[in-house]
MOPAC internal coordinates of N, CA, C and O (Angstrom, degrees):
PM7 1SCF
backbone

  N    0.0000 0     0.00 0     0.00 0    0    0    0
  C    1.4463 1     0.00 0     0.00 0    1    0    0
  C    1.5220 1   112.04 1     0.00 0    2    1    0
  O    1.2310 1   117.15 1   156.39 1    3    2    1
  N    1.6373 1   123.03 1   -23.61 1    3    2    1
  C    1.1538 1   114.54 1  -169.07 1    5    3    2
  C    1.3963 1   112.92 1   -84.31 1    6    5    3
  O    1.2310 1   117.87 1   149.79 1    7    6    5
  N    1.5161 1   121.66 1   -30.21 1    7    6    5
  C    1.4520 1   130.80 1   177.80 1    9    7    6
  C    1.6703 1    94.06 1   -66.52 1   10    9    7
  O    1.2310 1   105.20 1   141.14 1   11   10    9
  N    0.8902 1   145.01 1   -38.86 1   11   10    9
  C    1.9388 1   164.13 1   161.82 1   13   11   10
  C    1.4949 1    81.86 1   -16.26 1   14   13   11
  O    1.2310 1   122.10 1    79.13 1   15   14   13
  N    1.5693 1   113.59 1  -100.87 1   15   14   13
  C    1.2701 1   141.90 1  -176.55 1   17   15   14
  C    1.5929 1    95.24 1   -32.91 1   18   17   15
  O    1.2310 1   113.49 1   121.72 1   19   18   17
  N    1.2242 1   129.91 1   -58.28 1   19   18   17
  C    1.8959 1   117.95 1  -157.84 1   21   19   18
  C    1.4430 1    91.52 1   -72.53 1   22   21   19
  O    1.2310 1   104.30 1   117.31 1   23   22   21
  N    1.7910 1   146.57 1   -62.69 1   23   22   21
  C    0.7487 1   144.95 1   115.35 1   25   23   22
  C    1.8005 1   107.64 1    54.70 1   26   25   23
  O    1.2310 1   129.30 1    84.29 1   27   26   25
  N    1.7135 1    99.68 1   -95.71 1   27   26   25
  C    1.0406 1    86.45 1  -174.83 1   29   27   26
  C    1.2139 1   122.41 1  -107.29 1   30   29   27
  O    1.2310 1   110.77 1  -143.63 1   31   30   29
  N    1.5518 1   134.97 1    36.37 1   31   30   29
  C    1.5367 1   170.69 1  -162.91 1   33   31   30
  C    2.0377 1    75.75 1  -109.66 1   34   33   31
  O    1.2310 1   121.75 1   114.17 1   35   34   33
  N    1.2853 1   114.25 1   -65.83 1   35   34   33
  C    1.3054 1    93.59 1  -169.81 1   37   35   34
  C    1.3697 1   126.67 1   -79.25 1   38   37   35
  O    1.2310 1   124.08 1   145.69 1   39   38   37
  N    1.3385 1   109.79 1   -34.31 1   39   38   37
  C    1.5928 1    93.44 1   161.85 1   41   39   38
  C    1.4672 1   132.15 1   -64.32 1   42   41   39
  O    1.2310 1   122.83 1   172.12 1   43   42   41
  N    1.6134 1   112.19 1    -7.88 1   43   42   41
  C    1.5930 1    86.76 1   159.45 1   45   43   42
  C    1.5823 1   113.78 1  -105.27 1   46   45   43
  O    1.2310 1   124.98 1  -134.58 1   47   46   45
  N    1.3991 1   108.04 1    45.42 1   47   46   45
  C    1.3857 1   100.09 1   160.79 1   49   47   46
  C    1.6372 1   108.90 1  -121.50 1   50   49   47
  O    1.2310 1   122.52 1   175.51 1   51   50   49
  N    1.2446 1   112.78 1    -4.49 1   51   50   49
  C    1.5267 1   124.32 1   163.63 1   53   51   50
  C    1.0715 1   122.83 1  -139.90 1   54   53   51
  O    1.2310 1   118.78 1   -54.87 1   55   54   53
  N    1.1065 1   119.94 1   125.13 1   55   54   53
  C    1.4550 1   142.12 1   174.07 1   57   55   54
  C    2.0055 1   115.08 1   -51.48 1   58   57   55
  O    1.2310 1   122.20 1  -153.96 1   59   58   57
  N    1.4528 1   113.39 1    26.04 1   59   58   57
  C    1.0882 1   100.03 1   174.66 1   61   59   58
  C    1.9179 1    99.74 1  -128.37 1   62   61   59
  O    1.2310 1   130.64 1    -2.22 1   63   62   61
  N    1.5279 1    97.08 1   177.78 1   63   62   61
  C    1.3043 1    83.59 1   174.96 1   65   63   62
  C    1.9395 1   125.23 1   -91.86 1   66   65   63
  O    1.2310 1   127.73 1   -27.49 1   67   66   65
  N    1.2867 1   102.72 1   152.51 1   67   66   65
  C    1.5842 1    90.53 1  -159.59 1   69   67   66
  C    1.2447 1    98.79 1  -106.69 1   70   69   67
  O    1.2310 1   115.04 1  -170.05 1   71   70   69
  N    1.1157 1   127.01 1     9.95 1   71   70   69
  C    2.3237 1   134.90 1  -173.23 1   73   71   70
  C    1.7504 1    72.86 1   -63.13 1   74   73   71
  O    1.2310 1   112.43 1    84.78 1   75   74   73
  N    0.5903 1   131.89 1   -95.22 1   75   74   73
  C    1.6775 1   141.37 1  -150.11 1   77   75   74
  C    1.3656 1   116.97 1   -36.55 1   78   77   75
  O    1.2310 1   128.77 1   134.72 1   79   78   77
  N    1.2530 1   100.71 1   -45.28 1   79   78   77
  C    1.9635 1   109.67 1   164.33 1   81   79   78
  C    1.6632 1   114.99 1   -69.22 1   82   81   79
  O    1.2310 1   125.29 1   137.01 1   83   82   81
  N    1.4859 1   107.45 1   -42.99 1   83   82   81
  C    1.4908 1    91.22 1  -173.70 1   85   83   82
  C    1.7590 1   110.18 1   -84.54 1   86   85   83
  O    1.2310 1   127.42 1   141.69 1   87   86   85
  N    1.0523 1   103.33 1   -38.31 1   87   86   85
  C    1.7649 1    90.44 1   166.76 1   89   87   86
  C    1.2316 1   123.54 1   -38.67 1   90   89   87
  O    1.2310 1   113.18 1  -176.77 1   91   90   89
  N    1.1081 1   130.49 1     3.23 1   91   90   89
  C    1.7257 1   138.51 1   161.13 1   93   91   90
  C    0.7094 1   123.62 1  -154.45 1   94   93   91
  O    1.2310 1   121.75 1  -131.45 1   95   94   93
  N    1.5899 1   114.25 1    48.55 1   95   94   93
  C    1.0959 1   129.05 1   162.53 1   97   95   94
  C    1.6637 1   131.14 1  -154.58 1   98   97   95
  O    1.2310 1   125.95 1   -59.04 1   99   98   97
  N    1.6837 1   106.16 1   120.96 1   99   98   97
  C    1.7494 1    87.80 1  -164.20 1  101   99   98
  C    1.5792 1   107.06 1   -53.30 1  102  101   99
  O    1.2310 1   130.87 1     8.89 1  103  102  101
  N    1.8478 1    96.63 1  -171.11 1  103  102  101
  C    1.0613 1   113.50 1  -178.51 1  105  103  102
  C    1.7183 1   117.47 1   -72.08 1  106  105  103
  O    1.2310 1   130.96 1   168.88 1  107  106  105
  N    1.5757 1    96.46 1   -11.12 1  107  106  105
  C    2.1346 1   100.87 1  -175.65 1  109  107  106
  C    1.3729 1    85.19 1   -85.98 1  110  109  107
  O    1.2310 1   118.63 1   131.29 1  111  110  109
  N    1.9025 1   120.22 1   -48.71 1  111  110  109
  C    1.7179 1    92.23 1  -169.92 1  113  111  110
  C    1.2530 1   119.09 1   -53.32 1  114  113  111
  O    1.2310 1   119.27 1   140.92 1  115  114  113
  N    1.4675 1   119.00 1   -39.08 1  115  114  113
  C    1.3259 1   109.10 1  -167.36 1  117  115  114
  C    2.1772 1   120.44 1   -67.11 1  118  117  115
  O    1.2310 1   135.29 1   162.42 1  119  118  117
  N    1.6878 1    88.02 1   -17.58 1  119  118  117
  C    1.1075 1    83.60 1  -179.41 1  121  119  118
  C    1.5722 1   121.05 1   -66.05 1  122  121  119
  O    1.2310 1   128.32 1   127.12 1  123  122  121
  N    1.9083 1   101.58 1   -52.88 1  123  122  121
  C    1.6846 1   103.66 1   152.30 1  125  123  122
  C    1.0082 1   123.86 1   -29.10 1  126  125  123
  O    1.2310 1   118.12 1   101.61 1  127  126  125
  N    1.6855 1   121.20 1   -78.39 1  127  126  125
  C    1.3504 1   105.34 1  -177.55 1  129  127  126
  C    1.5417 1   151.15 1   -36.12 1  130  129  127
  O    1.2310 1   132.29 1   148.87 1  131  130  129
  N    1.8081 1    93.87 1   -31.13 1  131  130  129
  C    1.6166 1   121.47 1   162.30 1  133  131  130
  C    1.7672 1    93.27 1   -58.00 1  134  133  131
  O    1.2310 1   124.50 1   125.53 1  135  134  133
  N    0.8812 1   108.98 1   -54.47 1  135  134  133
  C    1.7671 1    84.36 1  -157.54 1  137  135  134
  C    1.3602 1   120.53 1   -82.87 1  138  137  135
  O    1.2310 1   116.18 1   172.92 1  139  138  137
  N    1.4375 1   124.86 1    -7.08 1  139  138  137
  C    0.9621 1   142.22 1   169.09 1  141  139  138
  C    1.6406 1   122.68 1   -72.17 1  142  141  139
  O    1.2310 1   119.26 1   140.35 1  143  142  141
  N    1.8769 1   119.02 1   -39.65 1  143  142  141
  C    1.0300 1   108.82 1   149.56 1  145  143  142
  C    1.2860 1   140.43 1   -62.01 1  146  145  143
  O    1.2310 1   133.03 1   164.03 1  147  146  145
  N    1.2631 1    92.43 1   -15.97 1  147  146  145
  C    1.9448 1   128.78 1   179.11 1  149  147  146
  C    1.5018 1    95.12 1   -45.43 1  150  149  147
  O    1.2310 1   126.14 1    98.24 1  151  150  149
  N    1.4567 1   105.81 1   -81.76 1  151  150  149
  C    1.0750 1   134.46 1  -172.96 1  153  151  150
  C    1.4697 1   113.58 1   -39.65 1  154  153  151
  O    1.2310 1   116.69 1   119.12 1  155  154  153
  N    1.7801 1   123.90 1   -60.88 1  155  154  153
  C    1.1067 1   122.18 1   178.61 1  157  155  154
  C    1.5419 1   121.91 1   -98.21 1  158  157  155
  O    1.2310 1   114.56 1  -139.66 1  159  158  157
  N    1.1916 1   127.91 1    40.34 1  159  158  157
  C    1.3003 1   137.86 1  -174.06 1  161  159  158
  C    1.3905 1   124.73 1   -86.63 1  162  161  159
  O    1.2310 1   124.51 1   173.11 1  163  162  161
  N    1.9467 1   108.96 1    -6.89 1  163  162  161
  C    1.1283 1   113.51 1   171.34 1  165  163  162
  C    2.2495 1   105.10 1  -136.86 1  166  165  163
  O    1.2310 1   134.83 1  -122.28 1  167  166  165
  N    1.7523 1    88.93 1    57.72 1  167  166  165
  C    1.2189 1   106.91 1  -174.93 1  169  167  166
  C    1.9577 1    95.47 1  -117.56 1  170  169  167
  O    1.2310 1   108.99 1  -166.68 1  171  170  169
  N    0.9894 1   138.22 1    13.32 1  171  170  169
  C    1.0746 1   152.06 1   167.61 1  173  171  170
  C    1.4570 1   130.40 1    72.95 1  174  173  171
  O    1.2310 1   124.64 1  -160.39 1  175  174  173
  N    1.4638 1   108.70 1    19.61 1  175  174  173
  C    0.9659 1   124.78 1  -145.50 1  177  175  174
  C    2.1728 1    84.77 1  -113.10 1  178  177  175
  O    1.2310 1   124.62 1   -28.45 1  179  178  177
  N    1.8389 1   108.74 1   151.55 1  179  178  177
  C    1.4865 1    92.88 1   155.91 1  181  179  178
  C    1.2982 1   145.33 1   -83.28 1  182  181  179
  O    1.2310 1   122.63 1   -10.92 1  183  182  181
  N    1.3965 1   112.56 1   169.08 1  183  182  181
  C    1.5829 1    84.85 1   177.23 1  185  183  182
  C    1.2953 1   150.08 1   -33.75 1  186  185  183
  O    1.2310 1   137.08 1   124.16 1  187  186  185
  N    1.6554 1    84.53 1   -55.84 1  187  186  185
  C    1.7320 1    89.41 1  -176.13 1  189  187  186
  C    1.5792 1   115.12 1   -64.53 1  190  189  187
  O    1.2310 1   116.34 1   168.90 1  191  190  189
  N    1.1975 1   124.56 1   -11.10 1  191  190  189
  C    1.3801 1   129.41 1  -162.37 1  193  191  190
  C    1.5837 1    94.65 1   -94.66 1  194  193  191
  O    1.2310 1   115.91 1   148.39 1  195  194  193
  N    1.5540 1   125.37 1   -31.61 1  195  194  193
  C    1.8587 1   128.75 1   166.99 1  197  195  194
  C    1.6193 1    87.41 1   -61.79 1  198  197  195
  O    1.2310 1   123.28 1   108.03 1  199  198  197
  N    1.0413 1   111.31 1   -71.97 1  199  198  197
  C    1.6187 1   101.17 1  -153.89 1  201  199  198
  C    1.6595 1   125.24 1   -64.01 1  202  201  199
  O    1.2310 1   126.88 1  -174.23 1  203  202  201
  N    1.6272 1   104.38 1     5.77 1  203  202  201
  C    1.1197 1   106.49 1  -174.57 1  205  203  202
  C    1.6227 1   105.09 1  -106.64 1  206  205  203
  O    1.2310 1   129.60 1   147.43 1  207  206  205
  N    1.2855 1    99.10 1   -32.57 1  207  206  205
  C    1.5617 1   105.42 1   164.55 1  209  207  206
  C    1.3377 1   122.49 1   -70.22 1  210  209  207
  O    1.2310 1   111.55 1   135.93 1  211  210  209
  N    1.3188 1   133.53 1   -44.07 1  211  210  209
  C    1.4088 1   136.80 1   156.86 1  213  211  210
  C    1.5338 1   103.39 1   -30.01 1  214  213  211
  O    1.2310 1   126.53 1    97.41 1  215  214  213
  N    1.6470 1   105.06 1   -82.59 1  215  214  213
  C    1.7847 1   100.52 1  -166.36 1  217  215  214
  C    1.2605 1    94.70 1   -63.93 1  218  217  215
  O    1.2310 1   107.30 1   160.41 1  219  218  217
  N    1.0738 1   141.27 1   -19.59 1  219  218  217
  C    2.0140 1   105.27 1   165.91 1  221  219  218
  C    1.6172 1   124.68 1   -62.04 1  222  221  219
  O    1.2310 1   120.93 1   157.78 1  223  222  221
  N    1.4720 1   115.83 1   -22.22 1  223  222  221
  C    0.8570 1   138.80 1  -154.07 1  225  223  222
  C    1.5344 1   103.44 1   -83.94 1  226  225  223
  O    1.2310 1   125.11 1   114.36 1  227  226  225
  N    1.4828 1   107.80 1   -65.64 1  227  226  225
  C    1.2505 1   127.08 1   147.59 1  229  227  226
  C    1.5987 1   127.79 1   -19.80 1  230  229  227
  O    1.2310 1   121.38 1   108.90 1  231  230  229
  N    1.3893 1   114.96 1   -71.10 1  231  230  229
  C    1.2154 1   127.38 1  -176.85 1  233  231  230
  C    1.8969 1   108.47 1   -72.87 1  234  233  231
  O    1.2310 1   119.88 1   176.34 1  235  234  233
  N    1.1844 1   117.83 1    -3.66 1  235  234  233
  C    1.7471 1   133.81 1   174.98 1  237  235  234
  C    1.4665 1    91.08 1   -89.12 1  238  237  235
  O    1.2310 1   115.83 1   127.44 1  239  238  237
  N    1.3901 1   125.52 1   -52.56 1  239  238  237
  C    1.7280 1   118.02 1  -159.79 1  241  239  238
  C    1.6165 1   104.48 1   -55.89 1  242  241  239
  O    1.2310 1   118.00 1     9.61 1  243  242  241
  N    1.4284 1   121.42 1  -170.39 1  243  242  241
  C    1.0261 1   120.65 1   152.55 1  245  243  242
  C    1.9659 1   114.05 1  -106.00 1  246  245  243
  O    1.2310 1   130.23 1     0.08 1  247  246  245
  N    1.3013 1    97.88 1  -179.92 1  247  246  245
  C    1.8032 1    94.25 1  -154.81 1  249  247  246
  C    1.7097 1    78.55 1   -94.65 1  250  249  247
  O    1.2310 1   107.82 1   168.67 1  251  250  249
  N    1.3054 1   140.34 1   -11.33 1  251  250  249
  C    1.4727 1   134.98 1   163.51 1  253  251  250
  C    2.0189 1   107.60 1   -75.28 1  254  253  251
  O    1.2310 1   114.33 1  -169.40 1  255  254  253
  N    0.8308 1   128.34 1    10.60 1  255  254  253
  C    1.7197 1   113.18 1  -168.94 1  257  255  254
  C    1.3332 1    93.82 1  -107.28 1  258  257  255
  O    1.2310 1   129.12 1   -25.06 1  259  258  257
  N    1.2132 1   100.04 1   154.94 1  259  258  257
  C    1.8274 1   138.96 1  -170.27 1  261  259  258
  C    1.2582 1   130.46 1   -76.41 1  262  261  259
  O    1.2310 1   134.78 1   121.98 1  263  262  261
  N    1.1807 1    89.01 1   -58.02 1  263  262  261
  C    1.4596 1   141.10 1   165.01 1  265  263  262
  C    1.5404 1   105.27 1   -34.21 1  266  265  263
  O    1.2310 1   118.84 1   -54.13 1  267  266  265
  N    1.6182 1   119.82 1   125.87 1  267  266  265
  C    1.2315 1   110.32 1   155.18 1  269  267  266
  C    1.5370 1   130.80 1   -79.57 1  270  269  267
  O    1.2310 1   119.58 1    -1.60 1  271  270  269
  N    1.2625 1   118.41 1   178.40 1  271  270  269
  C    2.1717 1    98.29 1  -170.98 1  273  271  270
  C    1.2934 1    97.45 1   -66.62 1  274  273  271
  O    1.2310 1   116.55 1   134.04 1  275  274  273
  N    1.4815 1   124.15 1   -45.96 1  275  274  273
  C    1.5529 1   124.61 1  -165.76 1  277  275  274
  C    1.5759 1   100.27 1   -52.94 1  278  277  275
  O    1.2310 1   115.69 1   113.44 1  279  278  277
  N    1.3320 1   125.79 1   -66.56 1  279  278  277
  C    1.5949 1   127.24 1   169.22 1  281  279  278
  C    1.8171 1   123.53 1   -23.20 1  282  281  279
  O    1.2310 1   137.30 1   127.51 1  283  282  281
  N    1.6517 1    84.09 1   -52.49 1  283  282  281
  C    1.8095 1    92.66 1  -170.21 1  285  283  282
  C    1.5138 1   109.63 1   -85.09 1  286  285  283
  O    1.2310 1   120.18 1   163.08 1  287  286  285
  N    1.4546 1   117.27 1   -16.92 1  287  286  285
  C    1.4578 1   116.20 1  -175.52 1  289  287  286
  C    1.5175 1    91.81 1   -86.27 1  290  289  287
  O    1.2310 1    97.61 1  -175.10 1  291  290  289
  N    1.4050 1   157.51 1     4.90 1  291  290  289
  C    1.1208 1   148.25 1   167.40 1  293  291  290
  C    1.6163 1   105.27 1   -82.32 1  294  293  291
  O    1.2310 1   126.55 1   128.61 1  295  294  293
  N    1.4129 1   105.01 1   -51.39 1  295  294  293
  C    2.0432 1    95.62 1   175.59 1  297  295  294
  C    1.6920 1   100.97 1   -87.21 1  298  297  295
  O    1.2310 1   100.78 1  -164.07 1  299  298  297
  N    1.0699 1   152.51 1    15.93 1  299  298  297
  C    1.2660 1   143.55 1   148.20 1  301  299  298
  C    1.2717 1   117.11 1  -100.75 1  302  301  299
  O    1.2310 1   106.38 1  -120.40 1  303  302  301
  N    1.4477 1   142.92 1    59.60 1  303  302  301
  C    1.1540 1   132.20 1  -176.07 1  305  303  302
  C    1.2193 1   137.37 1   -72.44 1  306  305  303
  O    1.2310 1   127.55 1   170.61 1  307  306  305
  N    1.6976 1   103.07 1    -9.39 1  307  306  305
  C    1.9327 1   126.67 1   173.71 1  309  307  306
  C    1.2361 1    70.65 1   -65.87 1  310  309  307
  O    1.2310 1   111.59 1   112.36 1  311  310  309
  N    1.4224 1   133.45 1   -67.64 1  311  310  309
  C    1.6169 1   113.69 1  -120.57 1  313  311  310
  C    1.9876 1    94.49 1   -89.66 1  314  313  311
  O    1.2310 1   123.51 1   170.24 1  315  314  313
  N    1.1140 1   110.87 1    -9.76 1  315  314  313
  C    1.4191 1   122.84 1  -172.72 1  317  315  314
  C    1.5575 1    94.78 1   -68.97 1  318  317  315
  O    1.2310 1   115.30 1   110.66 1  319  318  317
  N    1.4194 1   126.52 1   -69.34 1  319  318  317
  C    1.1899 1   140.90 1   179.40 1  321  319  318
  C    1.6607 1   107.78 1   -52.91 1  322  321  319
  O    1.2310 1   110.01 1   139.62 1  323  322  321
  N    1.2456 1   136.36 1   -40.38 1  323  322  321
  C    1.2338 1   134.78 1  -173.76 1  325  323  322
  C    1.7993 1   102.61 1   -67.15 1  326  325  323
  O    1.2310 1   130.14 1   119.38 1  327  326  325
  N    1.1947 1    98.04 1   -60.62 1  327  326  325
  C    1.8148 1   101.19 1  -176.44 1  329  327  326
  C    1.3940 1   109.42 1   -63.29 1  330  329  327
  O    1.2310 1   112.41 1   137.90 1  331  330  329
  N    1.6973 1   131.93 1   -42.10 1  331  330  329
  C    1.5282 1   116.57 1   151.97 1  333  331  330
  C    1.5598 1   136.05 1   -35.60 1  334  333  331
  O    1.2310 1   130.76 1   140.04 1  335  334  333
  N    1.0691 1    96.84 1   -39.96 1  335  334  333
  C    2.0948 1    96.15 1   158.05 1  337  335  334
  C    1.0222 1   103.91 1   -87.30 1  338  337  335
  O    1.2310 1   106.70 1   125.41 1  339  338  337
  N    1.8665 1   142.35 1   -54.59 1  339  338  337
  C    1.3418 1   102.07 1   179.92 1  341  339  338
  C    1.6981 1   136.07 1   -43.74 1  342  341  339
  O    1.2310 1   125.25 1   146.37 1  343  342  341
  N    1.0795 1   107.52 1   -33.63 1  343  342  341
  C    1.2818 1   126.97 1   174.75 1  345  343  342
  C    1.8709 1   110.93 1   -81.00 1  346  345  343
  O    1.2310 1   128.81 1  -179.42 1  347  346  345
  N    0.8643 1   100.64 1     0.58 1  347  346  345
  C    2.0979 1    96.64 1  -178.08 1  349  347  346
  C    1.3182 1   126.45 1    70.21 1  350  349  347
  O    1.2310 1   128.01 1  -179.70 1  351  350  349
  N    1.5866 1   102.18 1     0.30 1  351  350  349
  C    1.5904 1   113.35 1  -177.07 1  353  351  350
  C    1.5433 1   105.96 1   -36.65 1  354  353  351
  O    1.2310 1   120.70 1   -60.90 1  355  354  353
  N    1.3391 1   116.27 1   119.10 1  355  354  353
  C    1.0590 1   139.09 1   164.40 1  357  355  354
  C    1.7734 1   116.13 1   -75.00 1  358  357  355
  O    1.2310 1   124.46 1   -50.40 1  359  358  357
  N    1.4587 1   109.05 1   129.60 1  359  358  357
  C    1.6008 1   121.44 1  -177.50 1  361  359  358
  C    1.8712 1   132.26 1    54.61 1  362  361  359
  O    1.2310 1   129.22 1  -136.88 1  363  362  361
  N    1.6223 1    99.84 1    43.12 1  363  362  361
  C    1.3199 1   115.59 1  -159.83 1  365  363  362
  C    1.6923 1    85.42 1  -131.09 1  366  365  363
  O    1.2310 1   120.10 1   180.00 1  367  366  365

């Protein structure tokens, strides 16, 4: 029930559908990932292009780190820059 609730905590913070993200993804990624679009949601970018960069971001960490993505994408910046084009991030 608790991945339920994060689940749908994130779809109303983006307008896309999230069945596809959380099916591969536990209930901590999704929690990261929630806060990470959190975080960049007024970086100008669209949704789907936050949430695609997040779970890249995500799926780069290891499933042991502490670290939130916003935290860890500051000392990984290859991997910061790699998931911004996967994702289409515009002006980065």
């Amino acid at each position: 029930m608790k991945s339920l609730a994060l689940v749908a905590a994130l779809a109303t913070l983006i307008p896309v559908t999230v069945t596809s993200v959380h099916a591969q993804q536990t209930s901590d990624d999704v929690k990261w990932i929630t806060q990470c679009v959190s975080d960049n949601k007024d970086e100008g970018q669209t949704a789907p292009v936050v949430l695609t960069y997040c779970t890249c971001m995500n799926n780069k960490m290891s499933s042991n780190e502490t670290r939130s993505i916003t935290q860890w994408e500051k000392a990984n910046p290859r991997t910061m820059e790699a998931c911004s084009q996967e994702a289409g991030w515009k002006g980065r």
